[in-house]
N, C-alpha and C positions, 0 to 999 in steps of 0.2 A: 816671503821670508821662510826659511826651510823651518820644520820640525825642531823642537827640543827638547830633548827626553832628561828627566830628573836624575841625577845621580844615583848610586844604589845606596840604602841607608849603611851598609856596610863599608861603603868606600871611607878610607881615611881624610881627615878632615884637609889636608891640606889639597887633594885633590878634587874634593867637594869644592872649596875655596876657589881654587883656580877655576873649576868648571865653572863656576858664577861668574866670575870676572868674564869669563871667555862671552858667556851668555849676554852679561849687561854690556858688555862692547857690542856684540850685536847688535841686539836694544838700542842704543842708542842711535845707531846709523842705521837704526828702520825707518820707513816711511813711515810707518803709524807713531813712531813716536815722537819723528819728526814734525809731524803735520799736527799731530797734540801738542807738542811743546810749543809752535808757534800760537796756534788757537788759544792757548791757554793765555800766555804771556799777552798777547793783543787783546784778549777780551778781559782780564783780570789786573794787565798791568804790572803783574809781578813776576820775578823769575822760577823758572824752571829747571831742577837739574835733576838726570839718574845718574846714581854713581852707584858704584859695586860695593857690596860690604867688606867693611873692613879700611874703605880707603881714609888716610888722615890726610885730608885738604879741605881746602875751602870748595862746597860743592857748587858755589854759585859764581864763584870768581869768573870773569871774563862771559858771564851773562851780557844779554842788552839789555837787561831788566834787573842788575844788581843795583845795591841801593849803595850811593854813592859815600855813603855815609860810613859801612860797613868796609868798601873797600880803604878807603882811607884807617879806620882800623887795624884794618889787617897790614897796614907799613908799619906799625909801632911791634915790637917783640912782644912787653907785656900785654897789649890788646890783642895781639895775636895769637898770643896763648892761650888767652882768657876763650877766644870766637873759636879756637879749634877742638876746646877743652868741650864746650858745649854744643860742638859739630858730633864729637863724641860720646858724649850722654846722652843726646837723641836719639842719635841714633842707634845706641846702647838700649837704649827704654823702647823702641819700637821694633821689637819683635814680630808682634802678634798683630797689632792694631797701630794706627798713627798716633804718632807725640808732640808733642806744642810746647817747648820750654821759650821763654825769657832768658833773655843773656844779659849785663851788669847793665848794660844800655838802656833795658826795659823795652827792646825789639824782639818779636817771635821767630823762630823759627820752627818749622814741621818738616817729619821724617814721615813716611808712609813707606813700610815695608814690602818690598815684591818677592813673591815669593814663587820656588816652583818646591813641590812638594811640600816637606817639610822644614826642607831648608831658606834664610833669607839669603837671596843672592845678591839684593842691592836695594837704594832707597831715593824715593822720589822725593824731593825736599824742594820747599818752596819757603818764602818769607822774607824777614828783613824789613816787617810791618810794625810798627805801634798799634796798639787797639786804644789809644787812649793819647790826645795832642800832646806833644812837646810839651816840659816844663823847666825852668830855671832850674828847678833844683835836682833835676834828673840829668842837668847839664853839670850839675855841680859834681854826682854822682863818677859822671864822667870826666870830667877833671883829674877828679881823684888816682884814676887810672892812667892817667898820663904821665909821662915823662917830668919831672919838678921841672926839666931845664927847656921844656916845650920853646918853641919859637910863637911868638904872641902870632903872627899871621898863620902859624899850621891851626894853633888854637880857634882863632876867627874864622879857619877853613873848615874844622871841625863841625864847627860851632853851628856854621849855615848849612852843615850836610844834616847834621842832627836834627833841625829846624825845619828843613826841607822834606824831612822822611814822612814816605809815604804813610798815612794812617787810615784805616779800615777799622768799621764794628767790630764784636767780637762772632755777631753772628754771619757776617760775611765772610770771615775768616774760617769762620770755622765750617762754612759751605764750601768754602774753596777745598779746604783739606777732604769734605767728603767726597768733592770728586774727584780728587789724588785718588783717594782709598778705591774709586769703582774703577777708575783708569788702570791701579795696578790689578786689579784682579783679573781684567781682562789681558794685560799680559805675560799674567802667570798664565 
């Protein structure tokens, strides 16, 4: 992988911006972080994405390791609002250090900042966990969020992806996320 030299703090932000995007496109179709992203996903189960800051999407979509649960979320408008709204606050809040928010579902998700210099150019996000089993009424919670005119079989499809979601301690998880945080540092 060639050299990547940090922007100059005086460069205007939009070119700072783009210089990141350009960098996390790298990144990504590196071998090292190809060969982490598989490692990680096979030994922990969960998915892996880097995405460059700034971007508004779903950073895990079309994972082999997205929770199926989430995606089906993500076809409703207002659930979809709801998961990119707090794709955005993560990764708002993780600056400096990783962040761990709950989204209305009561599944985590983590942003771990990479960074070259001073600037964040993109974030390694993982998740899409419970720390704590499925319950009726966190189903209900979820209800609430749906469509009034739901089709009762999307609901019962819902229903079993919810059900089905992966759940992890809170100390597993949160080992996971420490080694997002050592992984980015070594590719800043």
């Amino acid at each position: 992988m060639q050299a990547i030299h940090a922007s100059p703090a005086s460069a205007p932000a939009e070119h700072v911006a783009d210089h990141g995007r350009t960098v996390v496109s790298q990144l990504q179709r590196s071998e090292v972080f190809r060969e982490y992203q598989n490692a990680f996903e096979t030994t922990t189960g969960l998915p892996l994405a880097l995405r460059a800051a700034g971007s508004f999407n779903f950073p895990l979509h079309g994972s082999k390791r997205a929770n199926p649960f989430c995606a089906l979320m993500a076809g409703t408008n207002k659930t979809c609002a709801a998961c990119l709204q707090l794709q955005q606050q993560v990764e708002d809040s993780a600056t400096t250090e990783a962040k761990t928010m709950k989204c209305f579902a009561g599944l985590n998700e983590s942003a771990v900042p990479v960074r070259v210099g001073e600037n964040v150019i993109g974030h390694l996000q993982t998740g899409q966990v419970l720390l704590q089993a499925p319950t009726e009424s966190g189903f209900k919670a979820i209800k609430r969020q749906l469509a009034a005119d739901a089709p009762a079989a999307e609901v019962q499809k819902i229903r079993a992806a919810y059900f089905g979601t992966r759940v992890v301690t809170r100390t597993q998880f949160e080992s996971v996320v420490r080694l997002l945080s050592i992984f980015a540092q070594h590719l800043a």
